[in-house]
N, C-alpha and C positions, 0 to 999 in steps of 0.2 A: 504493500500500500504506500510505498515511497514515491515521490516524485522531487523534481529535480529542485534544487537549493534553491532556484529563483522563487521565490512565494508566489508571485502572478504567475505562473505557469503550471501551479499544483492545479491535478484533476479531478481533487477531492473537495469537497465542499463543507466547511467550518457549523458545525453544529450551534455556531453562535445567530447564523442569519437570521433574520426575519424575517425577511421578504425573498421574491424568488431570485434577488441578487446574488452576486454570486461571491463568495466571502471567501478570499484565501486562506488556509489555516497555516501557513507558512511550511518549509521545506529545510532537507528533503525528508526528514522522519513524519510528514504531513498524517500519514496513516496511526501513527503511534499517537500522532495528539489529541485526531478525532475520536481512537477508539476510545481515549481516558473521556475524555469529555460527553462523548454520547454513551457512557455507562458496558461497555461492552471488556472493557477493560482497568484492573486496577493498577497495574504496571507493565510497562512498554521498553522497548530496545532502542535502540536509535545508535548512529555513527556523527561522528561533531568532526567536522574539519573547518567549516568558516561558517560554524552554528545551526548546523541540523540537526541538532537538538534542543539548544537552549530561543530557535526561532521558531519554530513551530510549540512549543509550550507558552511561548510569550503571547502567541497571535493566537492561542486556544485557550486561554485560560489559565493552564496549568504549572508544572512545574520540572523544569529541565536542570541534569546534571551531569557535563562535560569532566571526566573525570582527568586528572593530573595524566598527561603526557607519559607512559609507560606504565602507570598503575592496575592497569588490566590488560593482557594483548589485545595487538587487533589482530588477530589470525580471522579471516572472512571478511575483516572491514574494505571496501573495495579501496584502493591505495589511491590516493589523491596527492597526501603530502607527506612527506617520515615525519615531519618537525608539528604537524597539525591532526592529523588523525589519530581521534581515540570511540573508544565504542560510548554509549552515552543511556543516563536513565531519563523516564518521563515516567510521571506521577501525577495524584492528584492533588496533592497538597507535600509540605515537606517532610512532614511525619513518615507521612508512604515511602518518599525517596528515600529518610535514614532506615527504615526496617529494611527497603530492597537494598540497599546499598551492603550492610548486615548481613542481609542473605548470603548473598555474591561474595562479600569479602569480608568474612567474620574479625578478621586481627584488625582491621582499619575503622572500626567504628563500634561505640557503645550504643545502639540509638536510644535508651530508655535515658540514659544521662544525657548524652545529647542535646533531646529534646529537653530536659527540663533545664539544665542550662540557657537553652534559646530563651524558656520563658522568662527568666526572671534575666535577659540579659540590662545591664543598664549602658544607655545611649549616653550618657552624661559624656561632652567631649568628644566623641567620636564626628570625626571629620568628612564631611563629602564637597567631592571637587566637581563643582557646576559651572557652567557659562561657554563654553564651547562652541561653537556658530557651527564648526563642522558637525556634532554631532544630533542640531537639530535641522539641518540645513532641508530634508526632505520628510518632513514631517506630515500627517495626513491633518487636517483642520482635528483638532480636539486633543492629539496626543500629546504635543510635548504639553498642553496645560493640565492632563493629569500625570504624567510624571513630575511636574513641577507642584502638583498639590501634594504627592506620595514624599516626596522632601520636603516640601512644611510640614507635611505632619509628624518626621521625624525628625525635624527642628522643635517641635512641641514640643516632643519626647525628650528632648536633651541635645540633639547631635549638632552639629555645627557644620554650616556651608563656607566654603571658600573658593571665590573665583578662580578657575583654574582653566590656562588656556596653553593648550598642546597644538603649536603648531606644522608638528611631525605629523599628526594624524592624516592627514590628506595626502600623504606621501606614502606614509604607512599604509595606508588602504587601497592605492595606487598599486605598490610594490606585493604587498600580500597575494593580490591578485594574480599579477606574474609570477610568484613564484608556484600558488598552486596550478595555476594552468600548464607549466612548464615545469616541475621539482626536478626530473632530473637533470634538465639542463644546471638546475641554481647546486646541487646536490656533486655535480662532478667535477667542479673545482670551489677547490676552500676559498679563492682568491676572486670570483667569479662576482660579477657586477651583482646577485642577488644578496649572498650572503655577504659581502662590502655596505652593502645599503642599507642592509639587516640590522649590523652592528653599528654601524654611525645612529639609524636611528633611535636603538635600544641604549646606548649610553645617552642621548639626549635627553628622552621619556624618562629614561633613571632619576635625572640630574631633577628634571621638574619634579620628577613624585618624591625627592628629598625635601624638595623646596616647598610642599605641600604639607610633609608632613611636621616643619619645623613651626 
């Protein structure tokens, strides 16, 4: 029930619609997000290389989990990128993802503490980096104003917002592109314009998320 990463091009239809429009549920684990959501499922697979998992959970409701780069193989994952390809969970809320997480990989996770930990976490001080043009620049009418209400409301809560503008980003998402489209060209020399670009950008981004978090 996969379709491809472009969300406008999934052939599956978002159990959120209401009318006979036709509502992307985003890509490519599209099928994993509708089943949680239209009740047919309580936990789902998915593969994440430039968020096939954690976009189709965002555009269905639910809840995606891109796990740490080697911490599960990908033996099946169909190969896209070595430095981006991981297998990935979808769920219905996060509770669900720390029990399947559990499942899957007993030593990596307590979820009964877990979870209560989450609950009682305190926001006091915790910082988030907003203001970014890149990253609202295509927005649909109504989204970024409730992303921007889901951060007042954990400004309520305690946390604290700080202007934060990353002018790597539009390069970085330039270049990411090239490299999944082409990994092994970027993959066969250490010196190769991909992985040169890779690293200029990632000490840059470093240098700001220091300066973020001081």
């Amino acid at each position: 029930m996969d379709s491809p990463a472009d969300p406008d091009a999934s052939q599956n239809f978002s159990p959120w619609r209401r009318t006979s429009a036709h509502r992307a549920p985003g890509g490519s684990s599209s099928g994993a997000g509708v089943s949680l959501l239209e009740g047919s499922a309580l936990l789902a697979f998915g593969s994440d290389t430039a968020g096939s998992v954690r976009i189709p959970a965002c555009m269905t409701g639910t809840v995606g989990l891109k796990v740490t780069l080697g911490r599960w193989p990908a033996d099946g994952v169909v190969p896209l990128s070595s430095t981006f390809d991981t297998p990935g969970l979808l769920a219905r809320s996060v509770c669900d993802v720390a029990y399947g997480f559990a499942a899957l990989d007993p030593a990596g996770i307590d979820p009964v503490g877990f979870i209560a930990r989450a609950g009682t976490r305190d926001l006091a001080g915790v910082r988030i980096g907003v203001g970014d043009p890149f990253l609202w620049r295509d927005c649909d009418p109504g989204i970024a104003e409730t992303a921007h209400e889901a951060v007042n409301a954990l400004v309520r809560a305690g946390a604290v917002t700080r202007e934060f503008m990353l002018p790597e980003a539009e390069a970085a998402y330039t270049l990411f592109f090239k490299a999944v489209s082409a990994p092994s060209s970027c993959a066969a020399s250490s010196t190769g314009n991909c992985r040169t670009g890779w690293r200029s950008l990632i000490r840059s981004s470093l240098r700001r998320c220091a300066m973020l978090r001081a």
